[in-house]
DOTORNU-552398 format. One record per residue (C-alpha): residue number from 1; chain; x, y, z. Coordinates in nm, 4 decimals. Layout:
BEGIN
NODE    n  chain      east     north        up
NODE  NUM      A         X         Y         Z
...
***
This chain:
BEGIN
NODE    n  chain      east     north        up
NODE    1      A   -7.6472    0.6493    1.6203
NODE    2      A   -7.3481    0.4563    1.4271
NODE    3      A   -7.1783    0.7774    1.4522
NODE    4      A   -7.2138    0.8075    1.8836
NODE    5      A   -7.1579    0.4225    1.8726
NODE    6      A   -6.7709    0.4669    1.7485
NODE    7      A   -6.7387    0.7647    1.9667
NODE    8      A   -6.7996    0.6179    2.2837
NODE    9      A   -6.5776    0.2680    2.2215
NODE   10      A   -6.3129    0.5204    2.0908
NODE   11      A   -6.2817    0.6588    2.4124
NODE   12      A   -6.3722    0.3282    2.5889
NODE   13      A   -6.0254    0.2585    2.4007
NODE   14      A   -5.8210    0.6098    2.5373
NODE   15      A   -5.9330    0.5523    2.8698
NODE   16      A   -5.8013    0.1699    2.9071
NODE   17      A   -5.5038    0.2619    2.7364
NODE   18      A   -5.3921    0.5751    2.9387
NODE   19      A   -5.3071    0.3511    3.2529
NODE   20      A   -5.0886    0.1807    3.1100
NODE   21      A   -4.8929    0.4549    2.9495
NODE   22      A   -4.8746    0.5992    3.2906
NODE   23      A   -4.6848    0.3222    3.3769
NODE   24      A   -4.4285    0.3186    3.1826
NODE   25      A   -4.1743    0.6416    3.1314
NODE   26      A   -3.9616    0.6940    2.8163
NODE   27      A   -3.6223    0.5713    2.7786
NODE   28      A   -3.3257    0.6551    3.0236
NODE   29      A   -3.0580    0.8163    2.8758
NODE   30      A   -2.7514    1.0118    2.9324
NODE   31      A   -2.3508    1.0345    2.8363
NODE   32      A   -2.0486    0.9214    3.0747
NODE   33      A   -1.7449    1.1236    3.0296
NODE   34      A   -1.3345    1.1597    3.3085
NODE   35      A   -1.3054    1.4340    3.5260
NODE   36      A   -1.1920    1.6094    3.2015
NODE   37      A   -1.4938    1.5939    3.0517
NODE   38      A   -1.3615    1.3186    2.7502
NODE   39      A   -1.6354    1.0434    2.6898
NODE   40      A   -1.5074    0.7224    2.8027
NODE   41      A   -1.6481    0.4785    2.5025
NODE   42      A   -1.7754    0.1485    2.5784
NODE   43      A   -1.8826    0.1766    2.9687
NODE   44      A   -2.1584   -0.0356    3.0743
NODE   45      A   -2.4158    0.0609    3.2473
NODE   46      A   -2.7224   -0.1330    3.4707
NODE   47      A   -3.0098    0.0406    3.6073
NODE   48      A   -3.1779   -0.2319    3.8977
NODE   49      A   -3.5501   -0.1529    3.9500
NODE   50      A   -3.5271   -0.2049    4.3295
NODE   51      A   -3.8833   -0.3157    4.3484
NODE   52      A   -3.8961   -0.5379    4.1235
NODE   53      A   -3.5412   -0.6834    4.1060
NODE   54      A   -3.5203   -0.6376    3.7071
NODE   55      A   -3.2194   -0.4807    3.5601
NODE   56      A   -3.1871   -0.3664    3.2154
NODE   57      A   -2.8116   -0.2916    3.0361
NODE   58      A   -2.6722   -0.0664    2.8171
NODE   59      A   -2.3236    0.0095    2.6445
NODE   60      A   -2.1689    0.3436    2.5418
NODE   61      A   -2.1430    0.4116    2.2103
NODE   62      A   -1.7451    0.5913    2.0508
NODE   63      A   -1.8652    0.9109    2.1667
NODE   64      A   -1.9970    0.8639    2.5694
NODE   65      A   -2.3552    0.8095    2.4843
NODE   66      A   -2.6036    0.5479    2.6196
NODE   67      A   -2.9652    0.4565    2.6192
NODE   68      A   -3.1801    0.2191    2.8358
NODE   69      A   -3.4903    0.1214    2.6856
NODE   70      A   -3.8489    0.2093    2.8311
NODE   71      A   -3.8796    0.1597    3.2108
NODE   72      A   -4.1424    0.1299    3.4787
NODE   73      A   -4.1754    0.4135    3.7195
NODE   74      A   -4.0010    0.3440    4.0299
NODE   75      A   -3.6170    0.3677    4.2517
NODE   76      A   -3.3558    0.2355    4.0520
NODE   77      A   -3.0104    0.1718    4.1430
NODE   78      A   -2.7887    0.2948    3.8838
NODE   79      A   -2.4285    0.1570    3.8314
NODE   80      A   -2.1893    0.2686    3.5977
NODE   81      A   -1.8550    0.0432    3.4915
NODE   82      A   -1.5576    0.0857    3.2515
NODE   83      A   -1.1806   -0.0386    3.2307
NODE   84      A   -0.9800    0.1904    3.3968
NODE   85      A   -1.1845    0.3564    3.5980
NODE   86      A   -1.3405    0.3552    3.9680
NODE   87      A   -1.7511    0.2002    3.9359
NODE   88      A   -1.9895    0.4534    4.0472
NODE   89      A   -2.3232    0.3799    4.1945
NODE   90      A   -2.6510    0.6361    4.2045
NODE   91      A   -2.9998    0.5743    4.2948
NODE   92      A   -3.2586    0.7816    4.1019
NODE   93      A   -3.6276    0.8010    4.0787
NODE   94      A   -3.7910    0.7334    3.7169
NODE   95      A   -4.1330    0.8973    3.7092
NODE   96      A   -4.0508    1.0602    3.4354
NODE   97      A   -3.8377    1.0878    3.1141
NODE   98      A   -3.4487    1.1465    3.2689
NODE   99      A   -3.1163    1.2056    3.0738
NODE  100      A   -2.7958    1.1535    3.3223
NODE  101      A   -2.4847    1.2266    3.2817
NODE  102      A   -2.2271    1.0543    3.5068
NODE  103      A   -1.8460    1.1904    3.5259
NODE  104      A   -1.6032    0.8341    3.6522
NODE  105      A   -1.2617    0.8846    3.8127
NODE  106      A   -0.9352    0.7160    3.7199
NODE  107      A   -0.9353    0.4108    3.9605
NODE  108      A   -0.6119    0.3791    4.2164
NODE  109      A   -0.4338    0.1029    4.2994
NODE  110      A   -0.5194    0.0673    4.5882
NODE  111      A   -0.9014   -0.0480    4.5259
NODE  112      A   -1.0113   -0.4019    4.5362
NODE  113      A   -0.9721   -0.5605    4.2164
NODE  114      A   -0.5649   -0.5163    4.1643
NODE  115      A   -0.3593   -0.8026    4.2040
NODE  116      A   -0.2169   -0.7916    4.5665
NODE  117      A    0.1868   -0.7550    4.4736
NODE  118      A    0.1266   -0.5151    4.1419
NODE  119      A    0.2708   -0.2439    4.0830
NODE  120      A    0.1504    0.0806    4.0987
NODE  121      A    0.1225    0.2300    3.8126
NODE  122      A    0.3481    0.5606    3.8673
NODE  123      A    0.6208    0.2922    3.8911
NODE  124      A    0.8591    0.2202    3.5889
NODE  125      A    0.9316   -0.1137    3.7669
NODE  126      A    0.8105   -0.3782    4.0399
NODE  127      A    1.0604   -0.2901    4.3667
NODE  128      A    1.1254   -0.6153    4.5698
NODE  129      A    0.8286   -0.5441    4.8281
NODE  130      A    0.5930   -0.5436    4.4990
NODE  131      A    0.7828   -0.8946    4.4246
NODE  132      A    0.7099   -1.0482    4.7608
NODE  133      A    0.9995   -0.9913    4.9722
NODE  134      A    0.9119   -0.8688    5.3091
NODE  135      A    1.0455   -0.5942    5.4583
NODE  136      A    1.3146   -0.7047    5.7047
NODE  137      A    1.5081   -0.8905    5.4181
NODE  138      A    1.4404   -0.5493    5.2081
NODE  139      A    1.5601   -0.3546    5.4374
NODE  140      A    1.9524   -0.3298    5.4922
NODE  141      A    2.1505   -0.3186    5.8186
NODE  142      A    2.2826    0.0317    5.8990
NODE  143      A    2.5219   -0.1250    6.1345
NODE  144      A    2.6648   -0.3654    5.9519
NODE  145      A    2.6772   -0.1668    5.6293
NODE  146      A    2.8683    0.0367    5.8511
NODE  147      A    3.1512   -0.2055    5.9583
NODE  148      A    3.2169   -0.3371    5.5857
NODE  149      A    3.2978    0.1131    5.4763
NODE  150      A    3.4918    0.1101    5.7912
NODE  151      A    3.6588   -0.1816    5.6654
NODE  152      A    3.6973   -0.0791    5.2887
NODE  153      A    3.8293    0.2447    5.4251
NODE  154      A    4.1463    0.1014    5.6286
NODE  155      A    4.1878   -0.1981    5.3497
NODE  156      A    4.2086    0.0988    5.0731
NODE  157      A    4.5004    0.3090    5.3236
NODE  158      A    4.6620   -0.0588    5.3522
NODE  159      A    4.6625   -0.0941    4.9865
NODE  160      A    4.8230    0.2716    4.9101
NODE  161      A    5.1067    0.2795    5.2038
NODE  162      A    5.1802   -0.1094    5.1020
NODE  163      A    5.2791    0.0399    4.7607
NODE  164      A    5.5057    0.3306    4.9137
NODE  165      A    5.6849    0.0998    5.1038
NODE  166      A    5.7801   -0.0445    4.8696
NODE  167      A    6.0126    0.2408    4.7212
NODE  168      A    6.2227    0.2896    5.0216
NODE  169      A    6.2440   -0.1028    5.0399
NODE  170      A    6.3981   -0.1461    4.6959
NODE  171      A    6.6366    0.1342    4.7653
NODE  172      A    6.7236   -0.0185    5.0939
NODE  173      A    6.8210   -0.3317    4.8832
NODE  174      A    7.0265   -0.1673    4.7029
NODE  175      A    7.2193    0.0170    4.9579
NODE  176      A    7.3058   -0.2784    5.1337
NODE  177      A    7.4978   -0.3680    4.8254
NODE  178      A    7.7386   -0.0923    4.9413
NODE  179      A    7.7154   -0.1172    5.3584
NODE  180      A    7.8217   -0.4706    5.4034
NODE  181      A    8.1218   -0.4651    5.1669
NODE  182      A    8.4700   -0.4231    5.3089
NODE  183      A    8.5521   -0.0892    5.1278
NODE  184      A    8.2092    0.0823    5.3075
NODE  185      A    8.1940    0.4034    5.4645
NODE  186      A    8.0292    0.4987    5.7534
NODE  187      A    7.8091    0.7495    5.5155
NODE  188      A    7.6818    0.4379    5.3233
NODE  189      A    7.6127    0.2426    5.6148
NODE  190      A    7.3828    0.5173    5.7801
NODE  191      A    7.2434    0.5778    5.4111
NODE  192      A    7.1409    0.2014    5.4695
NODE  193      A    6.9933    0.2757    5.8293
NODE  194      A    6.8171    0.5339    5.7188
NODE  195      A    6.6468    0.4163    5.4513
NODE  196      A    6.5830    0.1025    5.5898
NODE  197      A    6.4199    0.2602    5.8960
NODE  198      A    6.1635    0.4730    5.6537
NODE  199      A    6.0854    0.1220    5.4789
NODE  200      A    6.0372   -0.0154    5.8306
NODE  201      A    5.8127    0.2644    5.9781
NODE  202      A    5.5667    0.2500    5.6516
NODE  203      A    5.5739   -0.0837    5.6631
NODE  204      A    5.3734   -0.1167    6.0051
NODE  205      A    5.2233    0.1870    5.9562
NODE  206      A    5.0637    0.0023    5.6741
NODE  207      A    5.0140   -0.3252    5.8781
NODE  208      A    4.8562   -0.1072    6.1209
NODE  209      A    4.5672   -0.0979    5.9048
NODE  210      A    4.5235   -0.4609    5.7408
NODE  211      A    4.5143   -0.5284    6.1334
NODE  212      A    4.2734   -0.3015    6.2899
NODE  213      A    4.0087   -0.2824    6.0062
NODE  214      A    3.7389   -0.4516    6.1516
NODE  215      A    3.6459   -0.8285    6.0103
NODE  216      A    3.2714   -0.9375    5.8900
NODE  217      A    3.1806   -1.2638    5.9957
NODE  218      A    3.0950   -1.5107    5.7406
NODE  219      A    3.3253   -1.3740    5.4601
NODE  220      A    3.5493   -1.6416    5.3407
NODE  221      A    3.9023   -1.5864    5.1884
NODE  222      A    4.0055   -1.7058    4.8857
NODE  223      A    4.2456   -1.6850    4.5876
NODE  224      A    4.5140   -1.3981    4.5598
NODE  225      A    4.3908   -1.2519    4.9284
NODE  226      A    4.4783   -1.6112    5.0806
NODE  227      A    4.8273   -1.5947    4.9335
NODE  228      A    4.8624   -1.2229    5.0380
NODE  229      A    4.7690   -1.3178    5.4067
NODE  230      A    5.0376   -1.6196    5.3696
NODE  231      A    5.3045   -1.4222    5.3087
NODE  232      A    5.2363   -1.1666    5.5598
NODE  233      A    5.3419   -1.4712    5.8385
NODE  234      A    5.7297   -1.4418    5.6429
NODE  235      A    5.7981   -1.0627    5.5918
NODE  236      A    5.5640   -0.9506    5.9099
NODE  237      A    5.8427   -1.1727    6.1557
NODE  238      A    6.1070   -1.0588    5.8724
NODE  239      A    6.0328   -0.6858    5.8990
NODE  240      A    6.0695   -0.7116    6.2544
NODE  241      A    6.3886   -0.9267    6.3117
NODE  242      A    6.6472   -0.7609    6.0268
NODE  243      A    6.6231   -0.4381    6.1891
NODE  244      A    6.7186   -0.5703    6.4849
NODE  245      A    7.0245   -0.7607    6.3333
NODE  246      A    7.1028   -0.4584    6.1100
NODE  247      A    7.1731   -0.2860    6.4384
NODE  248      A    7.4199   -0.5927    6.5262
NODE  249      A    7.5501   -0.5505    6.2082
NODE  250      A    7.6348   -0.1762    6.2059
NODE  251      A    7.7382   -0.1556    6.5404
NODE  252      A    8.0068   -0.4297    6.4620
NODE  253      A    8.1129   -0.2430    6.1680
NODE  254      A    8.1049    0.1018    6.3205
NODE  255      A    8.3665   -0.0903    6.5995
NODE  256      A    8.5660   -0.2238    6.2734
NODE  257      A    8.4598   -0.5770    6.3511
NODE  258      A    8.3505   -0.8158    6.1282
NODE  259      A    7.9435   -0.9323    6.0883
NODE  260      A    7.9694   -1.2163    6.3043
NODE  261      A    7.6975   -1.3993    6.4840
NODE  262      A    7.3121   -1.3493    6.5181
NODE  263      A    7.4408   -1.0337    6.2744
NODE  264      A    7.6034   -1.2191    5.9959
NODE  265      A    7.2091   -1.3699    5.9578
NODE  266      A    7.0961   -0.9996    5.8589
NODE  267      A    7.1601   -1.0082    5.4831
NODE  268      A    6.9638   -1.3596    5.4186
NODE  269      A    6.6950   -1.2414    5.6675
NODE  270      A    6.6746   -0.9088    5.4657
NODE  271      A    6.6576   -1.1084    5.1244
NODE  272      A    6.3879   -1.3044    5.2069
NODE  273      A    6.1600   -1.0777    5.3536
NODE  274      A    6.1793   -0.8346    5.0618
NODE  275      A    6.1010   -1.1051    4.8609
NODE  276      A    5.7938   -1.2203    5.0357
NODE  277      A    5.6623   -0.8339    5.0555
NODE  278      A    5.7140   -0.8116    4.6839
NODE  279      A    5.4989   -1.1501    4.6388
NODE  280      A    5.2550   -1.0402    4.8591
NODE  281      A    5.2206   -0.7000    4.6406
NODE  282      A    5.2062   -0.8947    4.3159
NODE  283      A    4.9158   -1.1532    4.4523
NODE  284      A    4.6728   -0.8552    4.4863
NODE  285      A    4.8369   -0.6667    4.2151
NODE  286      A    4.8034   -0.9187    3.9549
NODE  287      A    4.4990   -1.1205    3.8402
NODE  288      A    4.5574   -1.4867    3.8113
***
């Protein structure tokens, strides 16, 4: 009789226990690895027992590894989280005993969570939209980039024929040492002419382009380029008014008159435009 007693309350005991162990499945478990198939230590994971509203959390361990403790049978939400990398999400049903293994992807830049002007990370360096500076002041202006190479391009031939001239304009000088004296030959007076006429034609051949290269509004001039425009106002009239008198001049000598008149004003006219031209050269040539 003792012997049946304990038998029956030993199963009185099995059967009140088993419906509770069917409610409750063994632990969750699983590893969480990159698309290469490394672990990624420390994620976090939460599994949300959509019935209930309970959520239990886990961390990885060093090598990928993670284990929830005992849950209720039921739909769980699953999500997965770790720096660096896009958060997945998985619903699963937990009857049973379940090992998962979830693979996460390197997150982008563009996904919520970024700071709205940082850079992506292929970049070595923020640009200037990634600073905050919107596109139109970003962005330069064709046409006027345009105007200022135009205008580099004539200022550079300027520059370069400004120096030539300034060869046949020293030699010119230097001639006219000869052409104006009484002892002069009609060779050293044409010598003059000539020469003079080369220093002329480069001359405006290099004004030409100071002239015609386009302006950009805006730009102020200063310094050296203010003196080198100055000047321009006394050999620019200069250059133009001792050719004309050198004509006077040599057609009065060629007759075997004396320079007399608007002529006689040819020499001083000549001195002082050379000089100008070779201040203007020195005010861009020079720093000061």
């Amino acid at each position: 009789m003792r012997v049946s007693r304990l038998f029956c309350s030993w199963m009185l005991i099995v059967a009140s226990i088993q419906p509770l162990l069917a409610q409750v499945s063994p632990a969750l478990s699983g590893t969480i690895s990159d698309a290469t198939g490394k672990p990624i230590a420390g994620a976090k994971i939460a599994a949300k027992n959509l019935d209930t509203g309970q959520i239990l959390t886990a961390a990885g361990d060093d090598s990928g590894h993670f284990s929830l403790p005992a849950t209720s049978p039921g739909q769980y939400e699953l999500s997965v989280t770790a720096t660096g990398f896009a958060d997945k999400v998985q619903r699963v049903s937990l009857p049973t005993s379940t090992t998962l293994n979830f693979t996460l992807v390197q997150a982008s830049s563009s996904e919520p969570g970024n700071l709205p002007n940082a850079p992506s990370s292929t970049q070595t360096a923020p640009s200037l939209s990634d600073l905050g500076f919107p596109s139109e002041q970003t962005q330069s202006n064709a046409k006027q980039q345009a105007l200022l190479d135009k205008r580099t391009h004539m200022l550079k031939i300027h520059q370069k024929l400004g120096l030539i001239t300034a060869a046949p304009l020293v030699a010119t000088v230097i001639t006219s040492l000869g052409a104006g004296g009484r002892k002069t030959s009609n060779t050293d007076r044409t010598v003059h002419m000539v020469l003079g006429s080369v220093t002329s034609d480069l001359y405006f051949t290099s004004a030409y382009f100071a002239i015609r290269a386009p302006g950009i509004k805006g730009t102020p001039t200063r310094g050296p380029i203010r003196l080198h425009k100055t000047l321009a106002w006394i050999h620019g009239p200069g250059m133009i008014l001792t050719p004309i008198l050198g004509v006077l001049a040599y057609n009065q000598k060629n007759n075997g008159e004396h320079v007399h008149g608007l002529a006689s004003a040819h020499g001083p006219v000549a001195i002082v435009t050379a000089g100008a031209f070779g201040a203007a050269l020195l005010s861009v040539s020079l720093k000061f």
